[in-house]
SEZA-262528 format. One record per residue (C-alpha): residue number from 1; residue in three letters; x, y, z. Coordinates in nm, 3 decimals, padded with zeros to 5 digits. Layout:
+------+------+---------+---------+---------+
: resi : resn :       x :       y :       z :
+------+------+---------+---------+---------+
:  NUM :  ALA :       X :       Y :       Z :
...
+------+------+---------+---------+---------+
This chain:
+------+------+---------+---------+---------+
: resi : resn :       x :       y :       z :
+------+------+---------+---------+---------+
:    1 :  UNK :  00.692 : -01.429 :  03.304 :
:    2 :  UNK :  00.873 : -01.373 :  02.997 :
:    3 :  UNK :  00.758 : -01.458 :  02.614 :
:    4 :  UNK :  00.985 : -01.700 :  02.415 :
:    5 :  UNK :  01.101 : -01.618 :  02.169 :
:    6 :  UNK :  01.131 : -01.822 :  01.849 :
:    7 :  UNK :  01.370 : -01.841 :  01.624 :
:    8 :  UNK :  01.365 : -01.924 :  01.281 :
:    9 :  UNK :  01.662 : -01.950 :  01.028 :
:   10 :  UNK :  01.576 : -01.985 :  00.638 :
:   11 :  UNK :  01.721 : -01.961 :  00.297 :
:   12 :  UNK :  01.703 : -01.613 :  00.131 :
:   13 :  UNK :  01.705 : -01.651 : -00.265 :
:   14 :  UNK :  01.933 : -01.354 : -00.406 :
:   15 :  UNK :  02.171 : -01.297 : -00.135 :
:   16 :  UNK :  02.541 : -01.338 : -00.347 :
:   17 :  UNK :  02.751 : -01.105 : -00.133 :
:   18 :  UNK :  02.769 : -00.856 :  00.177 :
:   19 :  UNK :  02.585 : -00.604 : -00.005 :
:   20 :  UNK :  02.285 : -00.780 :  00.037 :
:   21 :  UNK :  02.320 : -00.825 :  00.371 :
:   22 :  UNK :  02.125 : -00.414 :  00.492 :
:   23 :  UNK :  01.853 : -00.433 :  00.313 :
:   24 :  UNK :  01.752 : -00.806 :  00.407 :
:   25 :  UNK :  01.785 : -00.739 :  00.726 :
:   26 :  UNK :  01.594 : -00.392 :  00.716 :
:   27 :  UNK :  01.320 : -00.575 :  00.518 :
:   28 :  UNK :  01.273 : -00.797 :  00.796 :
:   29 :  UNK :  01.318 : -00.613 :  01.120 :
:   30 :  UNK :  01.012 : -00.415 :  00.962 :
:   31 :  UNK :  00.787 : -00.773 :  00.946 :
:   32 :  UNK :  00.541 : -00.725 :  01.299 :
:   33 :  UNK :  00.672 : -00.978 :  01.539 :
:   34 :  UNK :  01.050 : -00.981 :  01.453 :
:   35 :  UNK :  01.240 : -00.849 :  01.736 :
:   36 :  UNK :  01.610 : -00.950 :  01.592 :
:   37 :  UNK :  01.748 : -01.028 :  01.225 :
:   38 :  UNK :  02.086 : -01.185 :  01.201 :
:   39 :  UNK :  02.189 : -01.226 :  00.829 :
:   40 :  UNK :  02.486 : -01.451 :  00.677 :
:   41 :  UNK :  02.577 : -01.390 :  00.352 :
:   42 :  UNK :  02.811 : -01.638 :  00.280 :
:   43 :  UNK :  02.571 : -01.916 :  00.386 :
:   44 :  UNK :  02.249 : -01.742 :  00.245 :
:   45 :  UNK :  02.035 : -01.702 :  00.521 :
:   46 :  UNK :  01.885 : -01.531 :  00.806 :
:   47 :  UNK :  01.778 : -01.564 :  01.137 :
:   48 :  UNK :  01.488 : -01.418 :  01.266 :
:   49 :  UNK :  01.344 : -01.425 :  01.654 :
:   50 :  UNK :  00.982 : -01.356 :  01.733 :
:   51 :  UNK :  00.690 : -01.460 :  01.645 :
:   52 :  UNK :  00.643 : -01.361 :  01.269 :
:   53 :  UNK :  00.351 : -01.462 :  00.993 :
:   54 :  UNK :  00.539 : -01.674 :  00.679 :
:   55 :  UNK :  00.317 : -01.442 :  00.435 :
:   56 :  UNK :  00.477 : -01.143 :  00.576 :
:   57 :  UNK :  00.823 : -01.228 :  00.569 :
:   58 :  UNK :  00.769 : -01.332 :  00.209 :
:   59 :  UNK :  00.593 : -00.998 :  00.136 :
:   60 :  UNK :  00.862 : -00.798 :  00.341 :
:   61 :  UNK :  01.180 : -00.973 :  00.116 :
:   62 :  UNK :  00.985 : -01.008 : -00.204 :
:   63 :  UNK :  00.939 : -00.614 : -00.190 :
:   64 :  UNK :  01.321 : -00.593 : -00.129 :
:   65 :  UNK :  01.394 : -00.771 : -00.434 :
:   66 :  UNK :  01.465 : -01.161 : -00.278 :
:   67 :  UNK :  01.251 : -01.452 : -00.144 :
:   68 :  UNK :  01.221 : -01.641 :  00.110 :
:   69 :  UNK :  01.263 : -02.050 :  00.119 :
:   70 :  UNK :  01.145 : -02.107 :  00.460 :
:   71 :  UNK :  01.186 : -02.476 :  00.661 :
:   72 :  UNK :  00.935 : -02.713 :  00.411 :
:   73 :  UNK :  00.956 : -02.487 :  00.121 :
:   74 :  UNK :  01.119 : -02.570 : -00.206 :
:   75 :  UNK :  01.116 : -02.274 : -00.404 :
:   76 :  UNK :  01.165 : -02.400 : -00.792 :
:   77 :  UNK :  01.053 : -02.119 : -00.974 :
:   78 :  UNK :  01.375 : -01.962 : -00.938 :
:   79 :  UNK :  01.631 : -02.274 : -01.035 :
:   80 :  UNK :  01.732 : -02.120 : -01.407 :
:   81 :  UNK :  01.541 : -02.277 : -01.730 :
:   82 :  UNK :  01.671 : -02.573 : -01.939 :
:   83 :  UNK :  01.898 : -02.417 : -02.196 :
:   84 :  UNK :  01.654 : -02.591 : -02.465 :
:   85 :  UNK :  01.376 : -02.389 : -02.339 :
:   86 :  UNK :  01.607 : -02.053 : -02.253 :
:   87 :  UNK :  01.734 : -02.075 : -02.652 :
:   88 :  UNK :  01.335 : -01.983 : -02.743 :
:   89 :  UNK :  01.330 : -01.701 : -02.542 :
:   90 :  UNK :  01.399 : -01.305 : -02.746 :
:   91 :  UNK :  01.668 : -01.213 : -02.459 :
:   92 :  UNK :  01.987 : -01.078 : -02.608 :
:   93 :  UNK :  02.281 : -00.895 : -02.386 :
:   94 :  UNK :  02.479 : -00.640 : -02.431 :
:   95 :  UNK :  02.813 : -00.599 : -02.236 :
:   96 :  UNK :  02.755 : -00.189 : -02.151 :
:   97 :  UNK :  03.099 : -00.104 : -02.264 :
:   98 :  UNK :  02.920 :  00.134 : -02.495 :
:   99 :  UNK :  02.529 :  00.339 : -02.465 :
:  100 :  UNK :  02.277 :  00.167 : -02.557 :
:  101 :  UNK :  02.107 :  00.265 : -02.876 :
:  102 :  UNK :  01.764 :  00.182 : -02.720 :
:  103 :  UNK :  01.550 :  00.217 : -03.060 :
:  104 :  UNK :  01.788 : -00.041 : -03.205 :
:  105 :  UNK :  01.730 : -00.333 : -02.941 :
:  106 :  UNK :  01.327 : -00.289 : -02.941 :
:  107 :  UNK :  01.145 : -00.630 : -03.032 :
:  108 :  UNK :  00.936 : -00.468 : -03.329 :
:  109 :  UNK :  00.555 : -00.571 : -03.191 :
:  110 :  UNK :  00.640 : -00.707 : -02.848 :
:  111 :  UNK :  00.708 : -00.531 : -02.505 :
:  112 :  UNK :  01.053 : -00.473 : -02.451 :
:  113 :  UNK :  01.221 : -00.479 : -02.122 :
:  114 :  UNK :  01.568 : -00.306 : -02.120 :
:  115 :  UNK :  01.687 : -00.444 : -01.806 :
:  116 :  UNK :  02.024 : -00.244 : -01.658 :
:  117 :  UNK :  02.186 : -00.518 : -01.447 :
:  118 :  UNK :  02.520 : -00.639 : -01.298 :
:  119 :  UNK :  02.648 : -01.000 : -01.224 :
:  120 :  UNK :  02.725 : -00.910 : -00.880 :
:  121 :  UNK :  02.364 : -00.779 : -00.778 :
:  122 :  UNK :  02.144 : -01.052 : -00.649 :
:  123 :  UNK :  01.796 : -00.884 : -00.694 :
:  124 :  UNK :  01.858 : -00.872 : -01.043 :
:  125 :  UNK :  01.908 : -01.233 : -01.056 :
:  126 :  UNK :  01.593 : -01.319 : -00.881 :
:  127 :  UNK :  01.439 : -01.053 : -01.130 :
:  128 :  UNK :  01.596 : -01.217 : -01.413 :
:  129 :  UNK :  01.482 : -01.580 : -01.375 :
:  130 :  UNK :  01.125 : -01.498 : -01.287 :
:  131 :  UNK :  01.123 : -01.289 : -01.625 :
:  132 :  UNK :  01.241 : -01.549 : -01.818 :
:  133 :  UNK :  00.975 : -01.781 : -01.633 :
:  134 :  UNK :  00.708 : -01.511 : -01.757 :
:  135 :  UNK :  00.832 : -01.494 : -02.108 :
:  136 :  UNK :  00.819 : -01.884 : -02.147 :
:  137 :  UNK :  00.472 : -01.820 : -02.117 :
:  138 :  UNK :  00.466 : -01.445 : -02.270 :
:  139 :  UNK :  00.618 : -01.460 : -02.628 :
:  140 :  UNK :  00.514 : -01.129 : -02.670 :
:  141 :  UNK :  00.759 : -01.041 : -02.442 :
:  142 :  UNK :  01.176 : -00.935 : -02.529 :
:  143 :  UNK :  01.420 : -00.884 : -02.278 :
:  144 :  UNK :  01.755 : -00.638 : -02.379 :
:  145 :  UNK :  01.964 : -00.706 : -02.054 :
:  146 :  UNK :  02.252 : -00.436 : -02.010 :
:  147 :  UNK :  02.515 : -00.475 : -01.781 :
:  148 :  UNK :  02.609 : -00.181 : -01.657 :
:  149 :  UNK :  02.921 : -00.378 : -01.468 :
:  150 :  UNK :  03.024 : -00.197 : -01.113 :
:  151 :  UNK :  02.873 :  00.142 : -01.242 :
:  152 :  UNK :  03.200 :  00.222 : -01.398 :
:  153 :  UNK :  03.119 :  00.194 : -01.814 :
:  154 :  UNK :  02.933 :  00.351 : -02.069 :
:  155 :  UNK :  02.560 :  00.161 : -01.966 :
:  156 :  UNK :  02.603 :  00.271 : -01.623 :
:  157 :  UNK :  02.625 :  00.654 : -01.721 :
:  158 :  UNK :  02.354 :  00.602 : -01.938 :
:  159 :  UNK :  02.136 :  00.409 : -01.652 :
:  160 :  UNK :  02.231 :  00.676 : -01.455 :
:  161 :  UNK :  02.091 :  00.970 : -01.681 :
:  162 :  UNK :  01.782 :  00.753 : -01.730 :
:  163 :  UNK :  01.687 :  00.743 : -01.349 :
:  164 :  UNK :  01.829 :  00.482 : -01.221 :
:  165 :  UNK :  01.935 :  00.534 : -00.843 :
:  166 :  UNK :  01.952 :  00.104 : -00.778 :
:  167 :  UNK :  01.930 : -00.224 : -00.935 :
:  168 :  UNK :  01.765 : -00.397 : -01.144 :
:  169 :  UNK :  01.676 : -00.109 : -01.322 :
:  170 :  UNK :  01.397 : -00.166 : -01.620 :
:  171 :  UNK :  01.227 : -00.014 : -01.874 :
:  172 :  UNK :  00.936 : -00.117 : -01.999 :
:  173 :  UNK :  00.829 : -00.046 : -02.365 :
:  174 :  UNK :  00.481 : -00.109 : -02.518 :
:  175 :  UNK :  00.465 : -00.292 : -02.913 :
:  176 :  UNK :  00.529 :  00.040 : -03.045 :
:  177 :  UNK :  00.794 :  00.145 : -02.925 :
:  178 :  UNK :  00.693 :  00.389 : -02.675 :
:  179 :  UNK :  00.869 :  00.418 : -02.328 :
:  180 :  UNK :  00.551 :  00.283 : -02.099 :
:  181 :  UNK :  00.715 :  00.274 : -01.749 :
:  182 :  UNK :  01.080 :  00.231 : -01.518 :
:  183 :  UNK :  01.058 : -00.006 : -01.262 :
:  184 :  UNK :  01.353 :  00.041 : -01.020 :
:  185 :  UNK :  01.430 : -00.282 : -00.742 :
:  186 :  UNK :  01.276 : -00.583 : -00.873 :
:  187 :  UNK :  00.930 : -00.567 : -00.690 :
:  188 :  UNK :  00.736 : -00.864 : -00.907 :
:  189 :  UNK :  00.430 : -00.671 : -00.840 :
:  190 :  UNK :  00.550 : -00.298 : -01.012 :
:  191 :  UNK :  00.706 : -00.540 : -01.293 :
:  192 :  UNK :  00.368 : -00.697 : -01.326 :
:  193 :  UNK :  00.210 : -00.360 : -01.305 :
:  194 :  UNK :  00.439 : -00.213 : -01.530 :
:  195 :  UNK :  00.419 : -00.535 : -01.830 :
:  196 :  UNK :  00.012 : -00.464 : -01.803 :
:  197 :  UNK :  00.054 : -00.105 : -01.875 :
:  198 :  UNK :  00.252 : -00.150 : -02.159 :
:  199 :  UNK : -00.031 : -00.408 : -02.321 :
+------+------+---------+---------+---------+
């Protein structure tokens, strides 16, 4: 007698092109139980069979840089903030078309995240709205978000000389000033790590 298999389609927050599509799926073939992964970009989901526990899947695509909305879930904290309440936040952007003169952008007494980004990269987006969800609650907190476009101008060079080998790319800075930490991928929990270090 063979076991059935289940299968399970859901929303995955971050997906915005084909891109996306490997390392969804290799984050979730890894999850114990999952014996296939079908991903479709242009609708935003995947497809799992097996028999697979909901905290792992959202542990498996969190550490990719996405999230999960499985069948029940509403996931809110990831809808972008009121412009009202965005306007309060110390985020300003820089286009990348020339270096960034990182001493320059600090927030003098706050942590500084320098954030290298592009539109097109839908980890950084995830990355991007919980940090602004954090900093509504953090005002000790800047964000200097860099676009380094398709890693063809002057902020992608200078991303690249940094250390960054994928996106988001951040760097953390204590009140000083001082360079506290990179945090390469948008794991929440290395971000997390990396804002308490810089305290």
């Amino acid at each position: 007698m063979t076991a059935l298999l289940l299968a399970l389609t859901f929303k995955v927050i971050g997906i915005d092109c084909a891109l996306c599509a490997p390392p969804v799926k290799k984050a979730l073939a890894s999850v114990p139980g999952v014996t296939s992964v079908k991903v479709d970009t242009s609708a935003k989901t995947a497809t799992i069979e097996g028999n697979a526990d909901p905290a792992k899947i959202h542990a498996a695509l969190e550490n990719a840089g996405f999230e999960a909305e499985l069948p029940g879930e509403h996931r809110t904290e990831f809808a972008p903030l009121p412009p009202e309440q965005l306007a309060k936040l110390d985020i300003a952007v820089y286009d990348g078309k020339s270096k960034l003169d990182v001493d320059k952008a600090l927030a003098p007494g706050k942590i500084t995240l320098v954030d290298f980004y592009a539109d097109w990269c839908g980890p950084c987006t995830v990355l991007e709205r919980r940090l602004e969800r954090y900093m509504a609650a953090h005002p000790n907190v800047a964000l200097r978000r860099v676009d380094i476009g398709k890693w063809n101008n002057a902020a992608a060079r200078q991303a690249t000389a940094l250390g960054a080998t994928a996106l988001p790319y951040v760097r953390v800075y204590a009140r000083d000033g001082k360079f506290a930490r990179a945090v390469t991928g948008g794991m929440w929990d290395e971000m997390l790590g990396a804002l308490e270090k810089a305290e």
